[in-house]
C-alpha positions in Angstrom: 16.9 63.5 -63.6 14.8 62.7 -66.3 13.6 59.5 -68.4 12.3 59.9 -71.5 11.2 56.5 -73.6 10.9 55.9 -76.4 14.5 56.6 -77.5 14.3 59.9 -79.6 11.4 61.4 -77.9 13.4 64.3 -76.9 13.0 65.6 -80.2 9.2 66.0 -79.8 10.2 68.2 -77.3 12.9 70.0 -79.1 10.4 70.7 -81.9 7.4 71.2 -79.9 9.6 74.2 -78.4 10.6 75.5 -81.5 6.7 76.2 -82.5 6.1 77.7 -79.1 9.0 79.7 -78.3 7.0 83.1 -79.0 3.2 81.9 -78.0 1.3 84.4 -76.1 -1.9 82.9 -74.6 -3.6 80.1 -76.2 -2.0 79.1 -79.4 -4.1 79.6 -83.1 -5.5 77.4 -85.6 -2.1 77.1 -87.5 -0.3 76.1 -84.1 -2.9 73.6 -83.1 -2.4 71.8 -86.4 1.5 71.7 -85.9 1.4 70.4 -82.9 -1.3 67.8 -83.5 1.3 67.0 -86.5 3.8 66.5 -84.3 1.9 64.3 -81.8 1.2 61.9 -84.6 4.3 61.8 -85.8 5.8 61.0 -82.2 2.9 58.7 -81.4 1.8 61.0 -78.0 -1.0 62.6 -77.1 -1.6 66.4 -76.1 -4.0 66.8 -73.5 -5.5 70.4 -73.2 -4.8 72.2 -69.9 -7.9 72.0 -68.0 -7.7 68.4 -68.9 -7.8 67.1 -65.1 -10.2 69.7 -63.8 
């Protein structure tokens, strides 16, 4: 099971998804600004992965 607030932040994930499907390895320039768009636009943050090391 899974809780996801606000309402409607599925979508963020739907699209986030969408721009990922086919990434190989770390994503490019264009990719980073897509998903930094969509983080705005969804109010979230993207951490990078060695963010807790």
């Amino acid at each position: 099971m899974c809780t996801v607030v606000p309402f409607g932040l599925e979508e963020f994930f739907s699209e986030v998804a969408v721009i990922t499907t086919n990434l190989s390895g770390s994503p490019d320039e264009n990719t980073r600004q897509k998903l930094s768009a969509l983080s705005e636009k969804y109010g979230q943050t993207i951490y990078p992965p060695d963010f807790l090391d």
